[in-house]
C-alpha positions as CSV (number, residue, x, y, z in Angstrom):
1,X,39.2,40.5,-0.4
2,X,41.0,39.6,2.7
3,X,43.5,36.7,3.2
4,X,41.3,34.1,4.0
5,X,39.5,34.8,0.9
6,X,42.5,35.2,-1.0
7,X,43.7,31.6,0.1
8,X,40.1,29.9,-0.1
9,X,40.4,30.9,-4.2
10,X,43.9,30.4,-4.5
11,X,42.9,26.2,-3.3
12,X,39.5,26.4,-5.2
13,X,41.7,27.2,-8.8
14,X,44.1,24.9,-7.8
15,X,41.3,22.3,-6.9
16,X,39.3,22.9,-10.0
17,X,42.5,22.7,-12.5
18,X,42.6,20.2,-15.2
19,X,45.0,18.9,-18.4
20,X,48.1,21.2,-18.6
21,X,47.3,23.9,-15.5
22,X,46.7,21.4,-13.5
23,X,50.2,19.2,-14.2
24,X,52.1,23.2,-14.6
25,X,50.7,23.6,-10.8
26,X,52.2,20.7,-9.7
27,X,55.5,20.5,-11.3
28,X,55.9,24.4,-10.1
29,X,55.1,23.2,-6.3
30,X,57.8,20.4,-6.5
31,X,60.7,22.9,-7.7
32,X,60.1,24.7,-5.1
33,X,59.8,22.1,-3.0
34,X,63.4,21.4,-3.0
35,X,64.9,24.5,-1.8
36,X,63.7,22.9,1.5
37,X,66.6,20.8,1.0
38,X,70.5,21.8,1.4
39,X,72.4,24.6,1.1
40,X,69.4,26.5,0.8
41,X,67.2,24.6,3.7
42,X,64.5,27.3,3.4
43,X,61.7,24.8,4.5
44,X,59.1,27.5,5.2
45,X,58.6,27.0,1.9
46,X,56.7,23.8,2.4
47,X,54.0,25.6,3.9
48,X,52.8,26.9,0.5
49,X,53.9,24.1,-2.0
50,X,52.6,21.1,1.0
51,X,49.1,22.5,1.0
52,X,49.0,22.5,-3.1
53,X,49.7,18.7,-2.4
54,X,46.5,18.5,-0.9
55,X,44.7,20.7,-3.3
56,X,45.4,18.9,-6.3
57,X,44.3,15.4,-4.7
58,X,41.1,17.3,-3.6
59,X,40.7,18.1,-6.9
60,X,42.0,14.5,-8.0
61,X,37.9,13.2,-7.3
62,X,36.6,14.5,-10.4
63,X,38.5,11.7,-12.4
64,X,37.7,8.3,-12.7
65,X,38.0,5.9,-10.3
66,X,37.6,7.4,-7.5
67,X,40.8,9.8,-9.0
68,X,43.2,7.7,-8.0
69,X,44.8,7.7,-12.0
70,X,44.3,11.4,-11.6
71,X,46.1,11.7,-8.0
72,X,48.7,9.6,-9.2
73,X,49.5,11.6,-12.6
74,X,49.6,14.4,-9.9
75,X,52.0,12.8,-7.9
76,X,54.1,12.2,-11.1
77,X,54.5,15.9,-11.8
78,X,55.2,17.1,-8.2
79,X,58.2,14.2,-8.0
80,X,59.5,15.3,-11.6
81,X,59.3,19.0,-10.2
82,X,61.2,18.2,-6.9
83,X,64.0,15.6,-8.0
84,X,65.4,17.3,-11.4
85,X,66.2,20.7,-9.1
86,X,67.2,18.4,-6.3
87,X,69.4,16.2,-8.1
88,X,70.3,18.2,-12.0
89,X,74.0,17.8,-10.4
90,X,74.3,14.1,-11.3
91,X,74.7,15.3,-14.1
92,X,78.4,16.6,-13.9
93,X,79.2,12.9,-13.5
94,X,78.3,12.1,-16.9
95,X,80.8,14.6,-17.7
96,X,84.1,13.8,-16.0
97,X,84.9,11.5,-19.5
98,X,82.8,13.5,-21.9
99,X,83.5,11.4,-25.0
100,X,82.4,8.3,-23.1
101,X,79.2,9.6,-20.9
102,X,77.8,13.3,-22.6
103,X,75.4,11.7,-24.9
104,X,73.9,9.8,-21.4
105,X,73.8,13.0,-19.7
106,X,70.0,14.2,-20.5
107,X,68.7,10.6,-19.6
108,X,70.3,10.5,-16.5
109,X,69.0,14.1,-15.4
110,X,65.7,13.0,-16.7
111,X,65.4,9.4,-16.4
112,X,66.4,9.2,-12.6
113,X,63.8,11.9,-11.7
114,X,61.0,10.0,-13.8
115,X,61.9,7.0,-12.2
116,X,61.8,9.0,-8.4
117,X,58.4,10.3,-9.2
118,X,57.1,6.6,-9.8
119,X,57.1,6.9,-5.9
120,X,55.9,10.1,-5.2
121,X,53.0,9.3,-7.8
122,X,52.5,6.0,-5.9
123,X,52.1,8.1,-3.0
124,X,49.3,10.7,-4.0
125,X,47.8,7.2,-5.5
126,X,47.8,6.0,-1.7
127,X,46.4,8.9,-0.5
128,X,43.5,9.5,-2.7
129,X,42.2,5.8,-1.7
130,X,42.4,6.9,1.7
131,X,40.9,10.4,1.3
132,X,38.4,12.2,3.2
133,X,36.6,15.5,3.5
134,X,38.0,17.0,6.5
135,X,41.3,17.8,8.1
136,X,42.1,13.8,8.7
137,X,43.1,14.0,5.1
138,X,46.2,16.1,5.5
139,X,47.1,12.5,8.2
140,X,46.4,10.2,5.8
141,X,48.4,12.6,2.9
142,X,51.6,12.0,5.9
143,X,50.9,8.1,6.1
144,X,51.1,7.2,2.0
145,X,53.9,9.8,1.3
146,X,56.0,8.4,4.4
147,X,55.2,4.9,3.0
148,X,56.2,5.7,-0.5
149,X,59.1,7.1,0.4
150,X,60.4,4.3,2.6
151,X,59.7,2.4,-0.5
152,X,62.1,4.4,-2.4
153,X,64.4,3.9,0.3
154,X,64.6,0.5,-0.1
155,X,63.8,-0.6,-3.8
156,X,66.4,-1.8,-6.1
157,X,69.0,-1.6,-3.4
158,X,67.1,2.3,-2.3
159,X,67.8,6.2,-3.2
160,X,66.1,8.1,-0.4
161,X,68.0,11.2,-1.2
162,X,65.9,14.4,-0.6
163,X,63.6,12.3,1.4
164,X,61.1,15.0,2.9
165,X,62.1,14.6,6.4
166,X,66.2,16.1,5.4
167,X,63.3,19.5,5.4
168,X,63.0,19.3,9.5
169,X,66.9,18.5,10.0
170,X,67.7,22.8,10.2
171,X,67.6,24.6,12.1
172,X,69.6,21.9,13.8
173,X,67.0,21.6,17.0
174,X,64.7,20.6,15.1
175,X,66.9,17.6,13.4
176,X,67.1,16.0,17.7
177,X,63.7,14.9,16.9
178,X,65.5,12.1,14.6
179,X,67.3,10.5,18.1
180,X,63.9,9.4,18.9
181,X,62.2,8.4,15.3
182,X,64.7,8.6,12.7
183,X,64.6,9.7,8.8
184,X,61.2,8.1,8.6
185,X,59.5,9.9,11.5
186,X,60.9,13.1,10.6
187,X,59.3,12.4,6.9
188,X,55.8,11.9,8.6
189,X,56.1,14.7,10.8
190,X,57.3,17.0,7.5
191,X,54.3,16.2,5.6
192,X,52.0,16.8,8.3
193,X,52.8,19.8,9.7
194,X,53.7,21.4,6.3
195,X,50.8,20.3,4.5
196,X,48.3,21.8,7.5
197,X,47.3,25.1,6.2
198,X,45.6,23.2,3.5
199,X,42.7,23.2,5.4
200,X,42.0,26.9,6.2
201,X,39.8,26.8,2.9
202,X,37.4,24.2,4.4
203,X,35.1,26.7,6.0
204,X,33.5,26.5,9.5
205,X,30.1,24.8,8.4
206,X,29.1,21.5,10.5
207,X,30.9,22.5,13.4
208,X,34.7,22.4,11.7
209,X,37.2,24.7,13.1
210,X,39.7,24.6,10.4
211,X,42.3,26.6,12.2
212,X,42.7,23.4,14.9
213,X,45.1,21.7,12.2
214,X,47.6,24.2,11.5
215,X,47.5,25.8,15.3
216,X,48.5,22.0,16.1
217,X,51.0,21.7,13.5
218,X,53.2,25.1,14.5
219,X,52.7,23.7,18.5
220,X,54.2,20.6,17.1
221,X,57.0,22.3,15.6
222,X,57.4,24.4,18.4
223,X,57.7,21.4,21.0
224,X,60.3,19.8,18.3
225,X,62.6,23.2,18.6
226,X,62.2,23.0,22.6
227,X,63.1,19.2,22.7
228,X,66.1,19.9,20.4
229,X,67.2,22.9,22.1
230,X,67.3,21.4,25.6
231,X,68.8,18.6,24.3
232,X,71.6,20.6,23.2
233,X,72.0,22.4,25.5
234,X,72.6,19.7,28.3
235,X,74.8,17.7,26.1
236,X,78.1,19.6,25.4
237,X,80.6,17.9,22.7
238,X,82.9,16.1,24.4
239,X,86.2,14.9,22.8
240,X,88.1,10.6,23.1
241,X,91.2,11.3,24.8
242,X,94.3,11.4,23.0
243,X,92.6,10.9,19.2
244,X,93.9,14.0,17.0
245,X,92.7,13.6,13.8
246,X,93.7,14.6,10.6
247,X,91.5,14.7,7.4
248,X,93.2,15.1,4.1
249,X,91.3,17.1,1.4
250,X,93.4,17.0,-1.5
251,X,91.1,18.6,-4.2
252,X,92.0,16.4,-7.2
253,X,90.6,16.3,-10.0
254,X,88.7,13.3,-11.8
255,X,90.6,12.9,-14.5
256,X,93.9,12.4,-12.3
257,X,92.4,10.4,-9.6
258,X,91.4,8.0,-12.1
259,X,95.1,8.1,-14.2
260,X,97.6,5.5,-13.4
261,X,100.4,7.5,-15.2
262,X,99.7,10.1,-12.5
263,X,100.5,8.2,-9.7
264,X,103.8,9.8,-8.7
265,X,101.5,13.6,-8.6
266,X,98.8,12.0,-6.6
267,X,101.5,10.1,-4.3
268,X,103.7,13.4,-3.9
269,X,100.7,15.8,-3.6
270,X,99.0,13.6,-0.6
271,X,102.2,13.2,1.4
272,X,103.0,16.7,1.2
273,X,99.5,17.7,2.3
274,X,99.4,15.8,5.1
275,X,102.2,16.6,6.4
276,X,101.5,20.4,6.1
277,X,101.5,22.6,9.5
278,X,98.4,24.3,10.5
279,X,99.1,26.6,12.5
280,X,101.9,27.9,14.6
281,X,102.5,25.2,16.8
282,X,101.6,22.1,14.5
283,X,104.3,20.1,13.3
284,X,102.4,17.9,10.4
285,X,101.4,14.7,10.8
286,X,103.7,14.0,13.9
287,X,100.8,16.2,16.1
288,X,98.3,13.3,14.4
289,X,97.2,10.2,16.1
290,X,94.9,9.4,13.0
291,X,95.6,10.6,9.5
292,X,92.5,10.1,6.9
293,X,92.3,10.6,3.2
294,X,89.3,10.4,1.0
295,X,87.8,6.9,-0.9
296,X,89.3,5.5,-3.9
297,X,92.7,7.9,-2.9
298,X,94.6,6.1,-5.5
299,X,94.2,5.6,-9.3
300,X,96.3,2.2,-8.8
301,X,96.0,-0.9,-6.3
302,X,97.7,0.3,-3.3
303,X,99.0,-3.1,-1.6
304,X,100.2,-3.6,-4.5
305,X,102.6,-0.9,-5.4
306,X,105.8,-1.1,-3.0
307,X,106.8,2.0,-3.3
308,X,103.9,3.6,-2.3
309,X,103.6,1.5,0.4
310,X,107.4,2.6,1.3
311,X,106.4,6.0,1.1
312,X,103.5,5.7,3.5
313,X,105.2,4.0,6.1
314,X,107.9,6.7,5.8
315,X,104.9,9.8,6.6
316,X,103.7,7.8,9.2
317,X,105.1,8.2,13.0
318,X,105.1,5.7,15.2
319,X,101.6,5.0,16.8
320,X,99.8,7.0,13.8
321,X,97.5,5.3,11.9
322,X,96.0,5.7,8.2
323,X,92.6,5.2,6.9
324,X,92.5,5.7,3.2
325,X,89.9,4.3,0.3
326,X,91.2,2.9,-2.1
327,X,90.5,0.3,-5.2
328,X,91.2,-3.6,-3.5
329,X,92.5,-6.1,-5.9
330,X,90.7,-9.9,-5.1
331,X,92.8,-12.3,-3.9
332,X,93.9,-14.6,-7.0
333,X,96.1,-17.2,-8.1
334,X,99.6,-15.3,-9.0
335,X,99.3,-14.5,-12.9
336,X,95.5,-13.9,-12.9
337,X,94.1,-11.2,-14.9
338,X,92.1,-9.3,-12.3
339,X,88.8,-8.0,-14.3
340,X,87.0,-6.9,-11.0
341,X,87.7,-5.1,-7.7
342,X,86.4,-4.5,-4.2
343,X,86.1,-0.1,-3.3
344,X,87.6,-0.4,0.2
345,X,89.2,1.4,3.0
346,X,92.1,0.7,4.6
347,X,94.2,1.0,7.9
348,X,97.6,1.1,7.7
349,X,100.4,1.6,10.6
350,X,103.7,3.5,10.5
351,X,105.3,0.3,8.9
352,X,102.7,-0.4,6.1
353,X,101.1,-3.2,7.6
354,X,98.0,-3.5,6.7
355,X,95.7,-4.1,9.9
356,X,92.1,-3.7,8.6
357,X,90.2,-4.1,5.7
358,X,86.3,-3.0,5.1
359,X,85.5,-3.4,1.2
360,X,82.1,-1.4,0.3
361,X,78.9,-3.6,0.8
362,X,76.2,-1.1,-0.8
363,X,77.1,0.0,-4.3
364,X,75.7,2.5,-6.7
365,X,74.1,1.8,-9.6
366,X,75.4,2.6,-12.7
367,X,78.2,3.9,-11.3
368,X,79.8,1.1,-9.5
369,X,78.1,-1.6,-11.2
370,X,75.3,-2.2,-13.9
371,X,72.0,-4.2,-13.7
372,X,72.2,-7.2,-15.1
373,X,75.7,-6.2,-15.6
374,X,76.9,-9.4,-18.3
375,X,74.2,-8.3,-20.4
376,X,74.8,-4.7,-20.6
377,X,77.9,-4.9,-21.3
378,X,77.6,-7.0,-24.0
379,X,75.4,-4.0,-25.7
380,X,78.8,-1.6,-25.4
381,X,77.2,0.1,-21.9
382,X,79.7,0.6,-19.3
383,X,79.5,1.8,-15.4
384,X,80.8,5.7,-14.8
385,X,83.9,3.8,-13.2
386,X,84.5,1.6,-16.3
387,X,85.7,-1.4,-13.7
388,X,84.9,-4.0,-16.2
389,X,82.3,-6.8,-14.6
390,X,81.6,-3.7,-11.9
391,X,82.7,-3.8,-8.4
392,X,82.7,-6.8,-6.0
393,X,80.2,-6.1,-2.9
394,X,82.2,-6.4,0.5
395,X,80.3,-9.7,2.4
396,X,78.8,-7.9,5.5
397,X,78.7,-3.9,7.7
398,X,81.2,-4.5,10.2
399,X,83.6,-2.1,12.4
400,X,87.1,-1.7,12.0
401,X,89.6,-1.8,14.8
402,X,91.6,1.0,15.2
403,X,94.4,1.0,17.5
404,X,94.3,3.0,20.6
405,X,90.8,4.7,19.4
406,X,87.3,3.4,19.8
407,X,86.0,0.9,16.5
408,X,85.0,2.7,14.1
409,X,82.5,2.3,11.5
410,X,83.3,2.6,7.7
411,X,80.7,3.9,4.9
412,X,81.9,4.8,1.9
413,X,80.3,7.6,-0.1
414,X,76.3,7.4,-0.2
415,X,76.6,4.5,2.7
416,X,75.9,7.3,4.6
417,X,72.5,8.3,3.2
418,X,70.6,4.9,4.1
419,X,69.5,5.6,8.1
420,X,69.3,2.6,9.9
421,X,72.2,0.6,8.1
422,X,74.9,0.4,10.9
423,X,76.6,-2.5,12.2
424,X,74.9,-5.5,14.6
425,X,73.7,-3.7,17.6
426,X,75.9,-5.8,19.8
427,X,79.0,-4.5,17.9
428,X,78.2,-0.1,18.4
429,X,81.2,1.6,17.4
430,X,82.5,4.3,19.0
431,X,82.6,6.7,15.4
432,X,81.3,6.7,12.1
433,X,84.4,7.2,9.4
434,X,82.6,8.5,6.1
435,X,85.1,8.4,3.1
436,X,83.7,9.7,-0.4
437,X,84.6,11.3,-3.5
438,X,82.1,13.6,-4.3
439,X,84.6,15.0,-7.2
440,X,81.8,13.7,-9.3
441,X,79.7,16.5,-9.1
442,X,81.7,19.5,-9.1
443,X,81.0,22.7,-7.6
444,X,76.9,21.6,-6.9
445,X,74.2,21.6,-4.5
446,X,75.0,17.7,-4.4
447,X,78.1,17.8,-1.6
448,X,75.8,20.1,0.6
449,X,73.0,17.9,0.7
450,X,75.2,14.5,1.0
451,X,76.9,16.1,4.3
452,X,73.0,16.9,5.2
453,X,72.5,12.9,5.2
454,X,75.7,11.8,6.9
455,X,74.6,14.5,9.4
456,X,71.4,12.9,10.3
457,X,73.1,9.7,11.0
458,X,75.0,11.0,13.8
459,X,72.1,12.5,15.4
460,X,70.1,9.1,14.8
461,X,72.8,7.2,16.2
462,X,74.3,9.2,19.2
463,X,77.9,8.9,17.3
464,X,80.2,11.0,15.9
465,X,80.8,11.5,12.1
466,X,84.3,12.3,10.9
467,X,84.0,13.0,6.9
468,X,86.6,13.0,4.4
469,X,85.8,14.1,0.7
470,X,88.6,14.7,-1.9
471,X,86.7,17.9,-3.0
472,X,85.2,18.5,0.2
473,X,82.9,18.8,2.5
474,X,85.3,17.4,4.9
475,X,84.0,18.0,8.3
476,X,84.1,16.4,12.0
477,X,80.4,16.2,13.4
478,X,79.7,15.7,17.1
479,X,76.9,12.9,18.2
480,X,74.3,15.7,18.2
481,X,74.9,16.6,14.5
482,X,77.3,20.0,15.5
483,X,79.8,20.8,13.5
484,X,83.0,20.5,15.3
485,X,85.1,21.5,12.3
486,X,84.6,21.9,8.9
487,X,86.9,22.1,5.1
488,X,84.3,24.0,2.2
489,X,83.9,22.6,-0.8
490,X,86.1,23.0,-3.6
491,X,89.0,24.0,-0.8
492,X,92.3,21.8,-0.8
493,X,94.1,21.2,2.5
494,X,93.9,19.7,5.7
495,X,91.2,19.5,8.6
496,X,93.1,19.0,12.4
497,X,90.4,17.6,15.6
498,X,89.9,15.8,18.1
499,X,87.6,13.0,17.9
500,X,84.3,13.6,19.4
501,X,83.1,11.0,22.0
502,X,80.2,8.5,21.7
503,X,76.7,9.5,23.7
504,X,74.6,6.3,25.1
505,X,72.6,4.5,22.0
506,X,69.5,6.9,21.6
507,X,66.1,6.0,21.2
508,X,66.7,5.4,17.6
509,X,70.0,3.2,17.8
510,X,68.3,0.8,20.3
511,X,64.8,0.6,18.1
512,X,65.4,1.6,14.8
513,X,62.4,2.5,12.8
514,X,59.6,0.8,14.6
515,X,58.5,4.2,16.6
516,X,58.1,5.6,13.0
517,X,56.2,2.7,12.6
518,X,53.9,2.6,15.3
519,X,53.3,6.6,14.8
520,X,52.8,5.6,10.9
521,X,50.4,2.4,11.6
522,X,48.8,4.3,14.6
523,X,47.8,7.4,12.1
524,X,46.2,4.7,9.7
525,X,44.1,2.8,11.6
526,X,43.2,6.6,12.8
527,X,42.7,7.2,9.1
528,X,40.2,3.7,8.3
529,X,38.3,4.6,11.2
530,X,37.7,7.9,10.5
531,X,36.2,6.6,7.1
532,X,34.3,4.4,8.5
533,X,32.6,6.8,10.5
534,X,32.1,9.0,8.0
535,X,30.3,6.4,5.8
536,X,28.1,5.0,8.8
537,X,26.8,8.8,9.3
């Protein structure tokens, strides 16, 4: 039996599957699915588990309703299959306070996957109503999974981790596609060209050359690596001068970060870090124009502790500047019990003035606040940061003004995963400042893929990204996504460069999604018509 014939049985089993097999085949496809994602990024793999997509909504038509129950059950599997690999390491969270959060471990490594896979299930739904009997199905497969996962982008404040398009973002050429259509584009183009080969099992009859589809999609991917490769090639890194930067990885655990009766260890440990040579000629922080520590730095309110304040203005040399994260306290009457908090960042000069203030607009569920927070709380559940009444969302995405720099943008932690959410366009800042703790999830695939995500932004926007994490990965990202330098996870010390300057707004920044949007609207009218001829013949 030769390979075509191998492949033409291989979909025909998988098309002709039912009960068990059939959900085994799918939740198999979407675990490996996710080693497209980081640190493994071996998004070859696609190529085989894309065109099992297609075979099991092929196969979806023998169920009722048109299959769409049977599609969407499908769809289920696959997501559960993809996000419990992808994202098992939420799971350390739950285990930072043990006694509080174990028993709420399995749920959350179960339950948030289940709840994913709503989408991915809506998705093969989508697709199965669109269906058809030739290669234009592997388009309309692109169209509902891009549309389902832009929904899961943006429901119940969004989670598009893992979104398929992170699977085109390495070998980095291929990620410059993002400058011109973003995350969402990138997800369309995945699913397309991965899920190709599908249709190599079709046969020649009526005229069909099934080898047209996939021949098209490796062109595509070929013009993608020539685009990106010129495009990095003609833009060098350049560097904003007189910025030296300095990122602080201190490497602390959770349970001191969080410990007020630590505060003098955390205090001594970060001033003597910073101020650290790193290399021959360095001396500290006095070689630094911008010193940067991680988010919530501080298991106390900072402007609120003098002599911490003291002790900061004391590292700090005249024309350096600090941006830290830490807890904000609200402004209240003197005497005030404060029950709530803002997750901010800071920048400080080398006299402790305060001279900007960006509190956190996007929270996380669950971990910064509950839904319908009153009311869980009153049935004993509390938020993974145990801020009583959860955190106070900052008012609006702004920049910060940083003194002899360019404005710079603050996101705190998983800001950085939602593409698009930058400030007005008439307010571009020059950098993108990305503090996060990512402490939560210990020694896991999680910090990998969340530097994957802050990545992307800088190659969607033309700017810079300059990262700290209190476990790592700290790193300093030029406007094209390359990695100008770099601290490993797990690793405690500092991270010396200069800041890497602005390009002009790419096609991206000036349009946001909407070429996604015409490539996503022009594929489904593409789609309907198709069936319409189809059904008139």
């Amino acid at each position: 039996m030769n390979l075509a014939a191998k492949l033409r049985a291989a979909g025909l089993a998988i098309i002709l599957s039912w009960g068990w097999k059939r959900a085994a085949i799918a939740i198999v496809a979407g675990a490996l699915s996710a080693l497209a994602m980081a640190p493994f990024n071996a998004w070859p793999v696609l190529f085989l588990t894309f065109p099992v997509v297609v075979w099991l909504i092929d196969g979806a038509a023998a169920g009722r309703r048109r299959g769409v129950p049977a599609a969407a059950m499908a769809g289920w599997w696959f997501g559960l299959g993809y996000f419990v690999p992808g994202l098992y390491w939420i799971g350390y969270a739950f285990l930072v306070d043990a006694p509080t959060f174990a028993w709420l471990m399995p749920f959350a490594v179960l339950g948030l996957p289940a709840y994913l896979a709503l989408f991915t299930a809506l998705g093969f739904a989508l697709a199965r109503l669109m269906w058809t009997r030739d290669a234009s199905r592997v388009i309309a497969l692109a169209v509902s999974l891009t549309l389902s996962e832009w929904l899961r982008g943006h429901a119940l404040t969004g989670f598009p981790w893992n979104a398929f398009g992170y699977a085109l973002t390495e070998p980095l050429a291929l990620a410059q596609t993002a400058s011109l259509i973003g995350l969402w584009g990138l997800t369309f183009l995945s699913v397309a060209i991965f899920a190709s080969p599908a249709v190599l099992i079709d046969g020649k009859s009526r005229g069909r050359k099934p080898w047209i589809a996939p021949a098209a999609a490796l062109l595509l991917l070929v013009a993608m690596g020539i685009f990106g490769g010129a495009r990095l090639a003609l833009q060098p890194t350049t560097t904003v001068a007189n910025v030296r930067l300095r990122i602080m990885q201190p490497n602390l655990q959770q349970d001191v970060r969080f410990n007020y009766a630590a505060k003098a260890v955390v205090m001594q440990k970060y001033l003597t870090l910073s101020d650290r040579a790193s290399g021959p000629q360095s001396t500290g922080v006095r070689d630094v124009s911008i010193l940067i520590w991680p988010e919530s730095a501080f298991p106390f309110f900072l402007t609120r502790e003098a002599d911490a304040m003291a002790e900061i203005a004391e590292l700090l040399p005249k024309g350096t500047i600090l941006l830290t994260g830490s807890v904000r306290a609200p402004d209240l009457p003197p005497g005030t019990k404060i029950t709530r908090a803002y997750n901010s960042i800071y920048a400080i000069d080398h006299d402790g003035s305060v001279l900007s203030i960006y509190d956190k607009l996007h929270l996380v569920p669950f971990g910064e606040y509950l839904p319908f927070q009153d009311w869980m709380e009153k049935l004993g559940f509390v938020q993974l940061t145990k801020v009583q009444g959860g955190f106070i969302p900052g008012a609006r995405r702004r920049t910060m003004e940083i003194p002899n720099a360019p404005r710079a943008l603050p996101l705190i932690c998983y800001e950085a995963i939602f593409p698009g959410d930058v400030a007005t366009r008439d307010d571009r800042p020059g950098w993108i400042v990305n503090l996060t703790n990512d402490g939560w999830f210990g020694i896991s695939t999680g910090p990998y893929q969340h530097l994957q995500q802050a990545r992307l932004r800088a190659i969607e926007e033309g700017l810079p990204v300059v990262r700290a994490a209190n476990t790592g990965i700290s790193a300093v990202i030029d406007p094209l996504g390359r990695m100008v330098a770099r601290l490993g996870l797990g690793a405690e010390g500092v991270l010396d460069s200069n800041l890497p300057s602005a390009i002009p707004p790419t096609v991206y920044a000036r349009t946001g999604d909407m070429p996604a949007a015409i490539v996503v609207a022009a594929a489904l009218i593409f789609i309907i018509r198709r069936r319409v001829a189809k059904r008139a013949s």
